[in-house]
Backbone as a printed PyTorch tensor [residue, N CA C, xyz], in Angstrom:
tensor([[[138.2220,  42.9070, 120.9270],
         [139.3370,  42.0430, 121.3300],
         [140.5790,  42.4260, 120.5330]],

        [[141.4280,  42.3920, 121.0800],
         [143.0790,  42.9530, 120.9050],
         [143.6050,  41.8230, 120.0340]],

        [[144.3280,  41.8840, 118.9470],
         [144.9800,  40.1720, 117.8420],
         [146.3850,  40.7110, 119.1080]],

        [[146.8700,  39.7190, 119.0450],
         [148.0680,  39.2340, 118.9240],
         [149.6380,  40.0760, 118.3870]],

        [[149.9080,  40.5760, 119.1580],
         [151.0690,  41.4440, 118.6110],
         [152.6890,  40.8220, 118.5430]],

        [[153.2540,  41.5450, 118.4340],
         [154.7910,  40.8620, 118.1870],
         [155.4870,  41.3020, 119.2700]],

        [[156.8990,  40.7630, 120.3520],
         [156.9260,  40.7720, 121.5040],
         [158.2180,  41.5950, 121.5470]],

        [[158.8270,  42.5710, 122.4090],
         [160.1850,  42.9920, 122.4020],
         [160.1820,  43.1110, 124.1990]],

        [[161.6920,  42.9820, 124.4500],
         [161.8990,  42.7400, 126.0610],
         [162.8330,  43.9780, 126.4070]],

        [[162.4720,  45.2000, 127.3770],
         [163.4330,  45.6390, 128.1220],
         [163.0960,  45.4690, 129.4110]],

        [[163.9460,  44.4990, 130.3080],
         [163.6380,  44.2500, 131.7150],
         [162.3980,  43.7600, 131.8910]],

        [[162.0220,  42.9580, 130.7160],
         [160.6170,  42.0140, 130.7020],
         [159.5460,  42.4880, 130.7420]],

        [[159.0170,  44.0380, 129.4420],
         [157.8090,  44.4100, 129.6690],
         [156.7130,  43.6550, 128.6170]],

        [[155.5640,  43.9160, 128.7440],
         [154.3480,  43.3610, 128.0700],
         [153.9510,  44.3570, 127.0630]],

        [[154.2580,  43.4290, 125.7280],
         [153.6120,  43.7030, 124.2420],
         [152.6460,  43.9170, 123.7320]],

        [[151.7200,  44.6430, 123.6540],
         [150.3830,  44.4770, 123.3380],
         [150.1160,  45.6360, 121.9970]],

        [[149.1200,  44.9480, 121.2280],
         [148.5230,  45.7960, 119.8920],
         [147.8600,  46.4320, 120.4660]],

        [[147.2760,  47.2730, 119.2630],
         [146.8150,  48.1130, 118.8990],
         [145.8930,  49.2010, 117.5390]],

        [[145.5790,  50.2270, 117.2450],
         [145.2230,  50.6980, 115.9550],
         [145.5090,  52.1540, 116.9360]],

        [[145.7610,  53.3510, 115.8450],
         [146.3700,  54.6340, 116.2100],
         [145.6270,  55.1870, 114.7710]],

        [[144.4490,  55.9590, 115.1790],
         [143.7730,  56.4010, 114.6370],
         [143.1500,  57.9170, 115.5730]],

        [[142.8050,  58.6710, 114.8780],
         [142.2200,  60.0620, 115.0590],
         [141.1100,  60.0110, 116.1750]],

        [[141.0190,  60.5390, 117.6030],
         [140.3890,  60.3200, 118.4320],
         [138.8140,  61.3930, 118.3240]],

        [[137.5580,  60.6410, 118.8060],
         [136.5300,  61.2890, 118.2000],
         [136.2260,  62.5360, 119.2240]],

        [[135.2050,  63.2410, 118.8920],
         [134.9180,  63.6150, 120.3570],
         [134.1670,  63.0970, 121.3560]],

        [[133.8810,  61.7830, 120.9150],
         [133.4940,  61.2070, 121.9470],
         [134.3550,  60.8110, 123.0550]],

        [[135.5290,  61.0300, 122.6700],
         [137.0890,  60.1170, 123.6720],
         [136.6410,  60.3730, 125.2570]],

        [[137.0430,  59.2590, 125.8560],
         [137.1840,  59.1860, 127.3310],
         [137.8300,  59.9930, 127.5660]],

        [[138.0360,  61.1360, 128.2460],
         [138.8720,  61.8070, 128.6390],
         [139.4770,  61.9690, 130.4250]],

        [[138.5950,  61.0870, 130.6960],
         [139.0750,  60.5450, 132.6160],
         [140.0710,  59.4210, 132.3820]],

        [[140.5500,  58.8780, 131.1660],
         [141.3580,  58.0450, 130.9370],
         [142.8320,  58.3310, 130.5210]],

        [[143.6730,  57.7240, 130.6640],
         [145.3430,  58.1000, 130.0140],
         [145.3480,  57.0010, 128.6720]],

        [[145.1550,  57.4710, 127.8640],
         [145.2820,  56.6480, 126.5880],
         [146.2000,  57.1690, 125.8680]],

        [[146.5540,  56.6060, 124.8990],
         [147.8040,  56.9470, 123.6830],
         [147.2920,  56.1870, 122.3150]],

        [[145.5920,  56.9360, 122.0390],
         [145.4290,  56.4550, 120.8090],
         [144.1840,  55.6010, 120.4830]],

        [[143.2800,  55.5880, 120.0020],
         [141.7740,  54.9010, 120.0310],
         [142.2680,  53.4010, 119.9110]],

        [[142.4650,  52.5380, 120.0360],
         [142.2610,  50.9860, 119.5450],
         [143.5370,  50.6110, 120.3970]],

        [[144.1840,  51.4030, 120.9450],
         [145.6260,  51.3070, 121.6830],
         [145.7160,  51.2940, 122.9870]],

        [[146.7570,  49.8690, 123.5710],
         [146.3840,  50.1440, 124.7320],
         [146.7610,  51.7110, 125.6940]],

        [[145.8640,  51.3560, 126.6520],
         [146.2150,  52.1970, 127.1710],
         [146.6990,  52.4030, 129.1820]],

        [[146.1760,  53.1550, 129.4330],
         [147.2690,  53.2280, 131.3190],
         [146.7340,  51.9710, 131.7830]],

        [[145.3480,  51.5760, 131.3690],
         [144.7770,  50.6550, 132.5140],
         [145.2700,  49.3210, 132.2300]],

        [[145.9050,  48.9760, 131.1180],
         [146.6410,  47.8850, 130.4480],
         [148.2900,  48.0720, 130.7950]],

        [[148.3510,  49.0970, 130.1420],
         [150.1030,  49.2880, 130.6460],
         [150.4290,  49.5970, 131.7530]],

        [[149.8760,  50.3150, 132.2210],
         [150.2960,  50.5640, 133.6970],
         [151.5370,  50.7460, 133.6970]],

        [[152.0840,  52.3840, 132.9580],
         [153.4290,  53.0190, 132.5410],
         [153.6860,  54.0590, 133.6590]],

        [[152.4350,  54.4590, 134.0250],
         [152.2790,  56.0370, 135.0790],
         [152.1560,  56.0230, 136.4060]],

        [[151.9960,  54.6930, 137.1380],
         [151.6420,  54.7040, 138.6740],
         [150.4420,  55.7140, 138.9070]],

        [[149.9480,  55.6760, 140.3140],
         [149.2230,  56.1990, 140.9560],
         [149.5140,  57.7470, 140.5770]],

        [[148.3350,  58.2320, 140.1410],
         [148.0660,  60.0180, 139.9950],
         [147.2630,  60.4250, 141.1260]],

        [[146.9290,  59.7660, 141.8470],
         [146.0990,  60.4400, 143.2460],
         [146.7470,  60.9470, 144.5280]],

        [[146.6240,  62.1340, 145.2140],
         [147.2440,  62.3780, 145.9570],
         [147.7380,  63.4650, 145.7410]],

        [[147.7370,  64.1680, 144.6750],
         [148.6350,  65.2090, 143.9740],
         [150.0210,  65.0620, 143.5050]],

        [[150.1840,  64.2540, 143.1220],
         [151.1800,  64.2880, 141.7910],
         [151.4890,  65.1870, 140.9160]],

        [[152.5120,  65.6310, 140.8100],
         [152.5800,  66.9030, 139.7210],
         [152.8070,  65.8020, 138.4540]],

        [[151.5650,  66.0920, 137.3200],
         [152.5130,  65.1720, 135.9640],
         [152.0300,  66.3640, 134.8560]],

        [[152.7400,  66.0670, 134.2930],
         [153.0760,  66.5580, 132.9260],
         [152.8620,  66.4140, 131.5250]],

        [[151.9620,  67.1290, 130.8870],
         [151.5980,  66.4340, 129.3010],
         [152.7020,  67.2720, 128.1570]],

        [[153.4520,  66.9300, 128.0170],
         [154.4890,  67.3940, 127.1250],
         [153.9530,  67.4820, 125.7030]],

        [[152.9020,  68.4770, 125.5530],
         [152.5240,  68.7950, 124.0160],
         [151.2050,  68.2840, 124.2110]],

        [[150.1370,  69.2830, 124.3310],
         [149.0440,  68.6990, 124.6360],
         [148.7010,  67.7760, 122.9830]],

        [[148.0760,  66.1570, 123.4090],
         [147.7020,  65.6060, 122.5050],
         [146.2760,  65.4560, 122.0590]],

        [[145.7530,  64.7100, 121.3810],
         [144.1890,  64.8850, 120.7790],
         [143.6330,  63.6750, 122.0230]],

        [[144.1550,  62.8820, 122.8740],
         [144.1080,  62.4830, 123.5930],
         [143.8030,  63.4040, 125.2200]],

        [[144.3430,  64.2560, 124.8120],
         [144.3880,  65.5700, 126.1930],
         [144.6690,  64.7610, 127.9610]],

        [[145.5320,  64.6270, 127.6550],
         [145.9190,  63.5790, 128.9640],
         [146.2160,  64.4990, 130.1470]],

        [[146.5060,  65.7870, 129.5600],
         [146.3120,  66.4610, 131.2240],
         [144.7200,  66.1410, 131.7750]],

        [[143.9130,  66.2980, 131.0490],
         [142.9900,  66.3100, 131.4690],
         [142.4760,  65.3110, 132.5250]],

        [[142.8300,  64.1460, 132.3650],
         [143.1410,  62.7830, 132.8130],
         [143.7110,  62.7260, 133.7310]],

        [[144.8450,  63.2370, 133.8530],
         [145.9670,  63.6980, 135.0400],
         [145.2220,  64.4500, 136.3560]],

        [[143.6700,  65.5010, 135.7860],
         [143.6000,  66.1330, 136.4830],
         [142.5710,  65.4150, 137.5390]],

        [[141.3520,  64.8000, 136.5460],
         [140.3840,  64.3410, 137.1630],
         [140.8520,  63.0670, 138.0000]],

        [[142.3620,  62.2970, 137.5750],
         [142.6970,  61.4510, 138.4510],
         [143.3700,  61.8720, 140.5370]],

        [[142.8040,  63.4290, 139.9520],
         [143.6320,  63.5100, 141.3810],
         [144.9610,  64.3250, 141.1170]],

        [[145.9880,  64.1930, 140.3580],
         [147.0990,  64.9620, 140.0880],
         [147.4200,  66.5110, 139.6660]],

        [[148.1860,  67.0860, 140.2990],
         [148.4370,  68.3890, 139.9120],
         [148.8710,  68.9690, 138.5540]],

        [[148.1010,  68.6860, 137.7430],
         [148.2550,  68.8740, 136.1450],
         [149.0530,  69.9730, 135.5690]],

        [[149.8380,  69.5260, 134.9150],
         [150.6000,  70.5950, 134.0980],
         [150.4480,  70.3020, 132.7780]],

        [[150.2790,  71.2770, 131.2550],
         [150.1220,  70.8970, 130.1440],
         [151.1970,  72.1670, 129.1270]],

        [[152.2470,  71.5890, 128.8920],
         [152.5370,  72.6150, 127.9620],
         [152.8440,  72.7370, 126.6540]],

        [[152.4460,  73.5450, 125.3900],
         [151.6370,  73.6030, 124.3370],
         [152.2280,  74.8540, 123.3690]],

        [[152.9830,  74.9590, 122.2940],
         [153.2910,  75.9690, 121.2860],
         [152.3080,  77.0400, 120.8010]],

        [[151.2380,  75.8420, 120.8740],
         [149.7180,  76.0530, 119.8770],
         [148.5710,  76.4590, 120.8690]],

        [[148.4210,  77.9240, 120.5980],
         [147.4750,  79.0900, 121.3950],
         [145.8270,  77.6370, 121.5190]],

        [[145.4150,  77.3460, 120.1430],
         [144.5710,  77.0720, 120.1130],
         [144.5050,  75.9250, 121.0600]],

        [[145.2760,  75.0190, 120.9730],
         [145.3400,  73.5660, 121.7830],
         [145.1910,  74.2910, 123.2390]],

        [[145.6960,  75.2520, 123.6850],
         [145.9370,  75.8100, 125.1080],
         [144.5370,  75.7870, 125.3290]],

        [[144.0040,  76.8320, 124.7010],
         [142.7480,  77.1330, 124.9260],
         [141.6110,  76.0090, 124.9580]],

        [[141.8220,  75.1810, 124.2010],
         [140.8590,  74.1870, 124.2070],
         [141.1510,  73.4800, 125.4260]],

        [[142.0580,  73.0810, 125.6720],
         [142.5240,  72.1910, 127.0470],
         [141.7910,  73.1290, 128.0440]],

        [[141.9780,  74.3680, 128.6770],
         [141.1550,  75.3990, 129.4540],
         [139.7260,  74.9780, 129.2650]],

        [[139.4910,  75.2660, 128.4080],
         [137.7640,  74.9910, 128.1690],
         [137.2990,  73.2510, 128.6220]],

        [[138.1960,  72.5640, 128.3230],
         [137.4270,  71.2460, 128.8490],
         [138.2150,  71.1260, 130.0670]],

        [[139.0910,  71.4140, 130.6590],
         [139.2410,  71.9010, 132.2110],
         [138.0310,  72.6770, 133.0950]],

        [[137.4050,  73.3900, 132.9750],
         [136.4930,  74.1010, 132.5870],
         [135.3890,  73.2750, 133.2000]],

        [[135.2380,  72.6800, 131.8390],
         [133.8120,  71.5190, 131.7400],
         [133.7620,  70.7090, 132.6140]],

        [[134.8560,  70.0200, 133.4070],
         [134.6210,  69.3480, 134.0460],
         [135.3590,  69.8530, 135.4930]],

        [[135.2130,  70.8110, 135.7270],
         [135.9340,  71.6520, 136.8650],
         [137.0020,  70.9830, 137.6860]],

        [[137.5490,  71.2950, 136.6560],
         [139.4750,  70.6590, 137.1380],
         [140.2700,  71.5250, 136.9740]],

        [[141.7060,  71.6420, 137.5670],
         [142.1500,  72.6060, 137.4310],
         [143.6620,  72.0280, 136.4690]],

        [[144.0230,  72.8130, 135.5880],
         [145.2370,  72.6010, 134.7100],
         [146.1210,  73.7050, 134.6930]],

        [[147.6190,  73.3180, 134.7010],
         [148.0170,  74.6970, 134.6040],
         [148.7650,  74.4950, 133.3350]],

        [[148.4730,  75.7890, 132.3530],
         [148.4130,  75.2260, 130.9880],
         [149.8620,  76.5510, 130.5560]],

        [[150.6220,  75.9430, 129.9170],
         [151.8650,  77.2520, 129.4630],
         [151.8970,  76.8610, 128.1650]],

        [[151.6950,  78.0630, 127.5740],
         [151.6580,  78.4840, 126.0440],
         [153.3180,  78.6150, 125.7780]],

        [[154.0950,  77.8500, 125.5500],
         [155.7630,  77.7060, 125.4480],
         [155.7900,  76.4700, 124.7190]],

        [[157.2780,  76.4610, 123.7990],
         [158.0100,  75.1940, 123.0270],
         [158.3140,  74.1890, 124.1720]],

        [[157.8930,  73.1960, 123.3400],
         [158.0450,  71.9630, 124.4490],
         [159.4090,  72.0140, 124.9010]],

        [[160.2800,  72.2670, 124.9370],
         [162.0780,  72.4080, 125.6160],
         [161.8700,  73.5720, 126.5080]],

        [[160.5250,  74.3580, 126.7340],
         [161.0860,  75.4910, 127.7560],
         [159.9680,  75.5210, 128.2950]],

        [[160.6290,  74.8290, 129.9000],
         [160.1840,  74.4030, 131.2770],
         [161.0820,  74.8830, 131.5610]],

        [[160.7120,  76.0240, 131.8910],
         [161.9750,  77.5110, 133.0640],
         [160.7100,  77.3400, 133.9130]],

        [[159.2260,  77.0760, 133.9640],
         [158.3540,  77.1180, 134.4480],
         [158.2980,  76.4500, 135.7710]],

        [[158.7640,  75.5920, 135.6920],
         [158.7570,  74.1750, 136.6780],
         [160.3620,  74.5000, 137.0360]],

        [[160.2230,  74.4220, 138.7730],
         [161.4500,  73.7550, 139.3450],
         [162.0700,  72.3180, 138.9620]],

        [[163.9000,  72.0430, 139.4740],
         [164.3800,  70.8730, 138.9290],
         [163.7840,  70.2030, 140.1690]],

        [[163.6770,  68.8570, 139.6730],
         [163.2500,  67.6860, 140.3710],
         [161.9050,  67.9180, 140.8430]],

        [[160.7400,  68.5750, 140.5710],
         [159.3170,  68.8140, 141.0620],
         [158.3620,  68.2540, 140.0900]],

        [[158.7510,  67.1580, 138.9890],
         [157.7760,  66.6050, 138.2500],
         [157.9900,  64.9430, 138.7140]],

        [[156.2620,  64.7760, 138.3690],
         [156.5170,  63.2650, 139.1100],
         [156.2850,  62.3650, 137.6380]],

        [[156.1150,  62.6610, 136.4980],
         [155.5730,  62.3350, 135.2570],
         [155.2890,  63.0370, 134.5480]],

        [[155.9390,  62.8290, 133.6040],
         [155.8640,  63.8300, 131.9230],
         [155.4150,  62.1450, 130.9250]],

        [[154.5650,  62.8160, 130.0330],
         [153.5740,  61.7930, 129.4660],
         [154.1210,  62.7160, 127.8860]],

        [[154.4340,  61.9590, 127.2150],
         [154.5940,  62.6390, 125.5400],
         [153.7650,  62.1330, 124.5270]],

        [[152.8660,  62.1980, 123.8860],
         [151.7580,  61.1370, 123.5500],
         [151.8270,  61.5770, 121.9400]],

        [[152.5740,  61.2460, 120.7130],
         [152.7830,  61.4780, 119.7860],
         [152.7180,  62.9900, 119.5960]],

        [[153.6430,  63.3150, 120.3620],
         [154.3960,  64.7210, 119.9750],
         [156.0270,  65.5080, 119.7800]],

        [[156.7590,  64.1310, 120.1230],
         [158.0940,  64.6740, 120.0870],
         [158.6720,  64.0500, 118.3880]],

        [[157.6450,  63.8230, 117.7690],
         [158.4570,  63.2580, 116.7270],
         [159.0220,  64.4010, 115.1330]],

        [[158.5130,  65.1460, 115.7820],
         [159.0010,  66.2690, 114.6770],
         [159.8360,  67.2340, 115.2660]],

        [[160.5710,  66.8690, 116.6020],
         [161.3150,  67.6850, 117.3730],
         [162.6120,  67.5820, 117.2700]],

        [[163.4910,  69.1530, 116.9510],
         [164.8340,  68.6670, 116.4480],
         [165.2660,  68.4650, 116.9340]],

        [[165.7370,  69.4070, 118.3110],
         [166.9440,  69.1800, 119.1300],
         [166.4210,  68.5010, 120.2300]],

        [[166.4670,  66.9060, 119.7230],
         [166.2220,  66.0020, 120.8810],
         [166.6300,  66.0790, 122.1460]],

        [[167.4620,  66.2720, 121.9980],
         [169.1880,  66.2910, 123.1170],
         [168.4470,  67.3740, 124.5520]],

        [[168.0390,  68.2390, 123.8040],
         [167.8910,  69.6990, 124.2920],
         [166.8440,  69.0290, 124.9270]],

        [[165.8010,  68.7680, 124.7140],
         [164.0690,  68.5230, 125.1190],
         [164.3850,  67.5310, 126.5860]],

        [[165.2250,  66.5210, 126.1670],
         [165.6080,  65.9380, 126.7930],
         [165.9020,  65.8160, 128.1630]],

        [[167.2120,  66.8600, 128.1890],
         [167.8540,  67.5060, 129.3240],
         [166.8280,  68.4850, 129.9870]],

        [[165.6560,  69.0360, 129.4780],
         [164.8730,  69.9410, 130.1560],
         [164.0770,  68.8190, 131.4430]],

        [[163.7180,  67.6510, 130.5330],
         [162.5200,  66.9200, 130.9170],
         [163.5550,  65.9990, 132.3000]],

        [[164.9600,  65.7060, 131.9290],
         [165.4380,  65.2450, 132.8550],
         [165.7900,  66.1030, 133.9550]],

        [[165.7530,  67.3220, 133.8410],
         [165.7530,  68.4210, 135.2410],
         [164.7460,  68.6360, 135.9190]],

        [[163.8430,  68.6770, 135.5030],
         [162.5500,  68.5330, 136.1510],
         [161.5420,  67.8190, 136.8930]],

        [[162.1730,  66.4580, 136.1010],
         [161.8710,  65.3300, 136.5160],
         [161.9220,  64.8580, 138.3160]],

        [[162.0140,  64.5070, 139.1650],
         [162.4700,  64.0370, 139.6470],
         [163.3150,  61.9540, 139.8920]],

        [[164.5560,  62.4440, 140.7650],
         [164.8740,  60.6410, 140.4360],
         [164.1510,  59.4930, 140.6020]],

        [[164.4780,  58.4700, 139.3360],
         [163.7240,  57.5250, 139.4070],
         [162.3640,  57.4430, 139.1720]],

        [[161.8810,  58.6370, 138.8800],
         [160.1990,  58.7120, 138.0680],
         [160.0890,  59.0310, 136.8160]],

        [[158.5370,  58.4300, 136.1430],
         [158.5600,  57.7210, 134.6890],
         [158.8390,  58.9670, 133.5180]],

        [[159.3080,  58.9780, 132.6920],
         [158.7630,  59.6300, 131.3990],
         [158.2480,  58.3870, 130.0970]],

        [[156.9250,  58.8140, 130.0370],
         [156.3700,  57.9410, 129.0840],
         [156.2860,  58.4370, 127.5260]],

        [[156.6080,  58.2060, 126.3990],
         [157.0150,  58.6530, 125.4080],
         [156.2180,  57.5490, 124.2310]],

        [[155.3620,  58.2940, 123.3390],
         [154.2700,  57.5440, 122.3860],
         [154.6040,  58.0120, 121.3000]],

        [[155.1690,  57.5180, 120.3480],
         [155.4180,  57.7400, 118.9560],
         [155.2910,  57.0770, 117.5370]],

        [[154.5130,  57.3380, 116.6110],
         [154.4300,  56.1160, 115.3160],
         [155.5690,  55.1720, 115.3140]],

        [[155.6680,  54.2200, 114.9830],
         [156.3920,  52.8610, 115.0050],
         [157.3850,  53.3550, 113.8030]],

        [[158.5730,  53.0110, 113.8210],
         [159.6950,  53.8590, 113.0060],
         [159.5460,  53.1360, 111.5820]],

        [[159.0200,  51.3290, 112.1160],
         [159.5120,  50.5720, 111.1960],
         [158.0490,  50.6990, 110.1060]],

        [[156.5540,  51.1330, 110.3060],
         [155.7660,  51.1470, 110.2550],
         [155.5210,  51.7260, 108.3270]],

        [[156.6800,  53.1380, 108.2660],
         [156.5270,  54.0450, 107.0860],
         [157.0910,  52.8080, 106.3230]],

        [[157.7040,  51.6820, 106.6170],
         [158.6400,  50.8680, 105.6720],
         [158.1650,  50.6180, 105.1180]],

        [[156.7380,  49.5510, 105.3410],
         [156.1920,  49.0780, 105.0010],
         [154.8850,  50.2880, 103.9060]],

        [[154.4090,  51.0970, 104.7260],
         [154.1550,  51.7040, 103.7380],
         [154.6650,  52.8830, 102.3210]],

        [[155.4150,  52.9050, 102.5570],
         [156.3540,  53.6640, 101.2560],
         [157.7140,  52.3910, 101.0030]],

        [[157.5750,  51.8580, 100.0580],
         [158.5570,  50.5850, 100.0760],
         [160.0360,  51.5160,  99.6530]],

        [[159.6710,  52.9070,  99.1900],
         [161.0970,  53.6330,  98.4870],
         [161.9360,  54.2630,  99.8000]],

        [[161.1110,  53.8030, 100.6820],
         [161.6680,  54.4200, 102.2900],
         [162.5900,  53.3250, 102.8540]],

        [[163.3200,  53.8540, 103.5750],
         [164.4530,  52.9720, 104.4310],
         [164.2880,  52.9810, 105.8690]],

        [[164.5020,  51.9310, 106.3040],
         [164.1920,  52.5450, 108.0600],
         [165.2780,  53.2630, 108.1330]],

        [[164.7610,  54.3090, 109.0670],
         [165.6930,  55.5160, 109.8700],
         [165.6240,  56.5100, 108.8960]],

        [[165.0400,  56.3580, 107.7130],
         [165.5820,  57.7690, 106.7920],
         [164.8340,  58.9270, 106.9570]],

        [[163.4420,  58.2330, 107.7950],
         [162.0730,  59.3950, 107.6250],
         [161.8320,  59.9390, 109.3660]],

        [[162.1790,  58.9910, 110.0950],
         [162.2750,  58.7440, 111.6000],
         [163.0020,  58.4620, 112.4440]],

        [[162.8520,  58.2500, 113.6670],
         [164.1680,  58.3090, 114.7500],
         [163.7110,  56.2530, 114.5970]],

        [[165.1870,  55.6950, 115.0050],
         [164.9380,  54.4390, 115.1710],
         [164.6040,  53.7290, 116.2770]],

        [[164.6900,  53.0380, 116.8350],
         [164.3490,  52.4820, 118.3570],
         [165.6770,  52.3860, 118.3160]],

        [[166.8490,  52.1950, 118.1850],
         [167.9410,  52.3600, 118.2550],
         [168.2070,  54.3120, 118.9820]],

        [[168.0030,  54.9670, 117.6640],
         [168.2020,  56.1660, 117.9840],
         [167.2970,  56.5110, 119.4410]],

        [[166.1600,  56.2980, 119.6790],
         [165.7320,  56.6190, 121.2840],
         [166.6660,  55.8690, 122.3150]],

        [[167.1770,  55.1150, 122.1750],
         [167.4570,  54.6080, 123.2450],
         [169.1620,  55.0490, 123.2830]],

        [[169.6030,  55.6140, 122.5030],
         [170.7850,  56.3270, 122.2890],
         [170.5590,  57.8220, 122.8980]],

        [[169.5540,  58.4030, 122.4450],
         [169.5470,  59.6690, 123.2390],
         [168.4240,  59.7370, 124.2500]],

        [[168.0180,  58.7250, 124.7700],
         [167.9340,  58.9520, 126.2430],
         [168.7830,  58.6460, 126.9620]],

        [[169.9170,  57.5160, 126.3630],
         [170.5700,  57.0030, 127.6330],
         [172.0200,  58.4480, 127.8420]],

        [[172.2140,  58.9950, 126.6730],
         [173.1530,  60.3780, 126.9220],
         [172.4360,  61.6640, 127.4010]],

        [[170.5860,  61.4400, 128.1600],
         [170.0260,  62.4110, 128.5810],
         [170.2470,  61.5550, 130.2060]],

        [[170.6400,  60.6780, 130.2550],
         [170.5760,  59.8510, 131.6340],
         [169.6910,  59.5070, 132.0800]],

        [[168.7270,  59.0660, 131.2130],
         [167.6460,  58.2170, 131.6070],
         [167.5400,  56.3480, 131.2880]],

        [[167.1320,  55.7290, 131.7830],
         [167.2980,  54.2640, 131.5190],
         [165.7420,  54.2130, 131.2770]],

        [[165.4350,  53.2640, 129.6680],
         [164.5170,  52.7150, 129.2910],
         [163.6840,  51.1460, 130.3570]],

        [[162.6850,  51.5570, 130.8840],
         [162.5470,  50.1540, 131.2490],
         [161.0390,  49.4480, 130.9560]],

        [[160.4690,  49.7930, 129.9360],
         [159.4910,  49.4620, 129.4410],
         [159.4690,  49.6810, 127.8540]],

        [[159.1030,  48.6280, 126.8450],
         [158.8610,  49.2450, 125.5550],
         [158.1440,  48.2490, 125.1210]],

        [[156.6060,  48.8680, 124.1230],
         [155.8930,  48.1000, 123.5000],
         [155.7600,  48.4400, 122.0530]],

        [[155.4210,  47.5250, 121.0430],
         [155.6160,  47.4790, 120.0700],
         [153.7670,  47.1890, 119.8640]],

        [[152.9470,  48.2080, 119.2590],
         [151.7850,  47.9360, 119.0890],
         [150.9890,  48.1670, 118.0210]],

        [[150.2640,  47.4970, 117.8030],
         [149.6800,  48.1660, 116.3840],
         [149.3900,  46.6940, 115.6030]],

        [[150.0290,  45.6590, 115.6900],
         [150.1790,  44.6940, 114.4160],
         [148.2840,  43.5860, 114.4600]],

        [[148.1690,  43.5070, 113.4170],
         [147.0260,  43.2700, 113.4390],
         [146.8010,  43.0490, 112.2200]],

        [[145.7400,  42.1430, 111.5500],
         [145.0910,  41.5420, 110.1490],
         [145.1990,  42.9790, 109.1550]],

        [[145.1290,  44.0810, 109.4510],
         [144.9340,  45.2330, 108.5270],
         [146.5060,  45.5460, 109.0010]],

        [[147.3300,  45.3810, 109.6660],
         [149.0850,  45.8030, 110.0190],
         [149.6210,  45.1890, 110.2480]],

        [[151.0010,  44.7680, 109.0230],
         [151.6070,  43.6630, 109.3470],
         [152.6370,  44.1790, 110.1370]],

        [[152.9110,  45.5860, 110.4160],
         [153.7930,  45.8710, 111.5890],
         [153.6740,  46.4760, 112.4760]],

        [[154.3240,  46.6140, 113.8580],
         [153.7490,  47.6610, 114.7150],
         [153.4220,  49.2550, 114.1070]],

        [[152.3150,  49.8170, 114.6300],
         [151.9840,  51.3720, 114.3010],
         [152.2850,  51.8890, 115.3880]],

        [[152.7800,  51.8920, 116.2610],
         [152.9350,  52.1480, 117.4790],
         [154.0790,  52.2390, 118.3530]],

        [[154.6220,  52.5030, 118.7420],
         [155.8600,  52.1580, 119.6670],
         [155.5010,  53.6090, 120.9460]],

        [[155.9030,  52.6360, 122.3110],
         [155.4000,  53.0820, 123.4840],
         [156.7500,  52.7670, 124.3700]],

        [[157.5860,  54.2190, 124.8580],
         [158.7180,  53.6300, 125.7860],
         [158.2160,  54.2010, 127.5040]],

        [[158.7900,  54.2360, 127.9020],
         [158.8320,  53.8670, 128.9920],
         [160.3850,  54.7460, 129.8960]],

        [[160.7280,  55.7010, 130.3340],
         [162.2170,  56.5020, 130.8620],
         [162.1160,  56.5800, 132.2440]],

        [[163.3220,  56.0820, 132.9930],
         [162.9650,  56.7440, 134.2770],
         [164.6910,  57.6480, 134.3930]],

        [[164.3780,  58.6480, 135.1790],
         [165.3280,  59.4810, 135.1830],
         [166.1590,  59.0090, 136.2100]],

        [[167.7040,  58.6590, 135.6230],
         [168.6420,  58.3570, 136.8190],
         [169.7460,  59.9970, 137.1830]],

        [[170.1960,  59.1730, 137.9480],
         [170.9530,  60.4960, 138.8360],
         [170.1440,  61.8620, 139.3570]],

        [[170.5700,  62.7820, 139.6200],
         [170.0060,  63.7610, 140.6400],
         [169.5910,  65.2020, 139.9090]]])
């Protein structure tokens, strides 16, 4: 059972905890999760329908492996990955469960791969947070995108290090929820979902933060 989390509103979405811990190999992998103890698609319901062939997108394959998820749901999986090894492993449990992924060994900002407007969902699942040129990643994911469909974006909770390093300041170590919502809205995307998750008897603050982008204009 899930405690009780703390509530934040864009266009009235639902708050829910969590724990963000190291996924085993036992993980569901027919599932879209963002994190063992965290909710996940079947709770948030951030991604719409993947059946039918959907092209979506795992922007940095995660320990979660959500292409994988993408694939067995029916969707035309795309996964792209810096790290030879992550590639390869994603292949191999593509593989295992005879699905097909199309996996590009490239920096997450270079989708020359993909036509503009031919993605129906890009999923980022704690991987853009060590990424410099936000701006840049940004504008790739909004060309590709097509209008009005989701980019879902999973990242440690900014306010989270506060609490644990008390010599830390918010914003000094991380982007703020301020700062995302500043450079998506100059990538032209509008936020319309954000959860704050994680808080719980062992966390007195969110560990979690989960947004929500849909790409405006053309």
């Amino acid at each position: 059972m899930r405690s009780q989390g703390s509530h934040a509103t864009v266009r009235s979405p639902t708050v829910d905890t969590g724990h963000t811990v190291h996924v085993s190999a036992r993980h569901d992998h027919t599932t879209i999760t963002f994190g063992r103890g965290i909710a996940g698609e079947h709770e948030l319901r951030l991604c719409g329908d993947l059946s039918g062939g959907t092209r979506a997108l795992e922007l940095g394959v995660s320990s979660e492996t959500n292409a994988l998820a993408f694939a067995i749901a029916g969707a035309k999986s795309i996964a792209v990955d810096p790290d030879p090894t992550r590639i390869e492993q994603l292949r191999a449990l593509a593989a295992e469960h005879d699905v097909r992924i199309e996996c590009h060994e490239a920096e997450l900002a270079d989708l020359g791969f993909a036509t503009s407007g031919s993605v129906e969902l890009v999923v980022a699942n704690h991987t853009l947070g060590d990424v410099d040129d936000l701006g840049r990643l940004l504008r790739q994911v909004h060309r590709v995108l097509k209008p009005s469909h989701p980019f879902v974006i999973v990242v440690d909770h900014p306010f989270a290090e506060v609490l644990e390093r008390p010599e830390a300041s918010y914003g000094s170590t991380s982007r703020t929820i301020g700062d995302w919502f500043t450079a998506l809205g100059r990538a032209n995307f509008r936020v319309d979902a954000l959860h704050e998750l994680g808080v719980s008897d062992h966390h007195r603050a969110p560990t979690t933060l989960v947004l929500r982008a849909r790409k405006e204009g053309s």
